[in-house]
C-alpha positions, 0 to 999 in steps of 0.5 A: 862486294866492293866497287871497282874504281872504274877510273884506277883500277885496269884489267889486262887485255892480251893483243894476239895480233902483236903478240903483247898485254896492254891495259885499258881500265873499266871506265874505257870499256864502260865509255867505248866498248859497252855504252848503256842504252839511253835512261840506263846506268852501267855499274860494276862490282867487284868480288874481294873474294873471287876478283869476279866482276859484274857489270849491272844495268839498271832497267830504266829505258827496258819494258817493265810489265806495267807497260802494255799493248792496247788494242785499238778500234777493230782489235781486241786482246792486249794486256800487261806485259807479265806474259804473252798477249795477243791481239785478234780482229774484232769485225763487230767493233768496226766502223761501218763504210759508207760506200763501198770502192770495189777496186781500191776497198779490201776485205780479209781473208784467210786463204789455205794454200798460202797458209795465212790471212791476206786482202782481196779487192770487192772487184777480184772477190766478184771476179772469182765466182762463177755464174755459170751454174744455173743457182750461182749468184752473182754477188748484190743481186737477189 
């Protein structure tokens, strides 16, 4: 392949809204159409044999798989980006509280019918047992 002269060399463009061909060169596509992401260079190589041109871009500022996803306290999983990761709650390595706030103190949990994890308030965790049977409980008493 031989490089395209981005500067001298023009590709024909056909304006069907007025019905005409214009010319505009590589290097105006380069700088106003197909601007690289920032840490990238866009090049293009030409084709003697087919005329085809291939724009490459070089992979500077995309995630290569030495980069990765860390989990943080309370997460395990994570990993290189060579494949899918994933990461997963992890209660054991969380730090214990030292008081518990009932209203404004959340906990997980998985609820069925909405088919996902949500929070729930200590309060509206209470709230929702019913005491009314005679072996019911209220939570925090023995």
């Amino acid at each position: 392949m031989t490089k395209v002269d981005p500067k001298n060399d023009l590709l024909v463009i056909q304006d069907t809204s007025v019905g005409d061909f214009g010319s505009i060169s590589p290097y105006e596509i380069l700088n106003a159409v197909l601007v690289p992401p920032s840490g990238t260079t866009l090049t293009m190589d030409k084709n003697p044999a087919t005329g085809r041109i291939t724009l490459n871009l070089s992979t500077g500022a995309f995630l290569t798989s030495s980069t990765a996803v860390l989990a943080g306290p309370g997460l395990i999983g994570g990993g290189d980006l060579s494949q899918d990761r994933v990461l997963k709650l992890d209660v054991s390595t969380l730090l214990p509280v030292a008081s518990v706030d009932p209203v404004n103190d959340y906990i997980p949990i998985h609820d069925a019918s909405a088919g996902g994890t949500r929070r729930v308030s200590i309060a509206e965790v209470n709230a929702s047992i019913d005491t009314s049977a005679s072996t019911a409980r209220p939570m925090g008493t023995i």
